[in-house]
N, C-alpha and C positions, 0 to 999 in steps of 0.2 A: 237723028244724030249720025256722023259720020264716023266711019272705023279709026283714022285716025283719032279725033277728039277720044272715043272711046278708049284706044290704047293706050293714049296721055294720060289719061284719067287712071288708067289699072297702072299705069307705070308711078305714079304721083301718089297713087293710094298706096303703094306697096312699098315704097319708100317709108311716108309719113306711118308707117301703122307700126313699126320700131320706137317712136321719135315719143310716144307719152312714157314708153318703158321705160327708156332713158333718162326722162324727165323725174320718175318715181324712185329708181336707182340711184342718180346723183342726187335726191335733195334726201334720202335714206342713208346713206352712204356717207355724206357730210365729209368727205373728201376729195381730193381732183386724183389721186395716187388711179392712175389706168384710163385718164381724162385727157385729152389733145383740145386743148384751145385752137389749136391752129386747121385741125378736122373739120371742127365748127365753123367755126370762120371761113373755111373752103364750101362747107354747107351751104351755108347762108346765101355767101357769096353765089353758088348753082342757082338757088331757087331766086334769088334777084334776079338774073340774068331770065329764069326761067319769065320772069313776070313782066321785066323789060322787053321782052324777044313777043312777050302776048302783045305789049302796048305799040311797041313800034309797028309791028303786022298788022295794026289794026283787027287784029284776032279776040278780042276778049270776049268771052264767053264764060260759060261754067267753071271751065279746066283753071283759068286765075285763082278760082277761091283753094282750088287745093294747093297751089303753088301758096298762097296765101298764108292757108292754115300754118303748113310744114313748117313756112318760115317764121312763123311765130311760135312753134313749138322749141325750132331749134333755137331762136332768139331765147327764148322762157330754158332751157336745157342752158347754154353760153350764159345766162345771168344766174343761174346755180353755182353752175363753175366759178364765178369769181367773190360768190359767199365760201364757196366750199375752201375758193385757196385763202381768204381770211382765217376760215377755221382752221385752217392748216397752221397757217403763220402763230395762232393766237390772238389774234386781235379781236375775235370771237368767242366766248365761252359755251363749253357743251354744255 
């Protein structure tokens, strides 16, 4: 392994290692009130580019699956959010 991959890797792991919290939080919480859809969305949008920037380089390697994971975390976090602003509305019962 080389030090960079390595660093991507502690940089990618230390990001996603917030991202289940979040996930356990907003689907507990059954609100958006302290929630940014648009956070998300700038998320999301990082770790695509993150996985775009491995494929174009012809880089893929290990470090894609964490870019991977993250962004299905924050996807799975982002599709909370838009039960939670239902429950919000009502259109949802608690």
């Amino acid at each position: 392994m080389f030090l960079p991959e390595i660093l991507e890797v502690v940089m990618v792991v230390c990001f996603g290692i917030s991202w289940p919290l979040s996930i356990i939080k907003s689907y507990r919480a059954r609100t958006t009130k302290g929630k940014s859809i648009i956070f998300l969305c700038f998320i999301l949008l990082g770790y695509a580019c993150g996985i775009a920037s491995k494929i174009a380089s012809h880089n893929i390697n290990y470090v894609i699956l964490f870019y991977i994971i993250n962004f299905v975390m924050v996807f799975i976090d982002a599709m909370i959010y838009f039960r939670n602003r239902r429950i919000d509305k009502g259109l949802i019962k608690e």
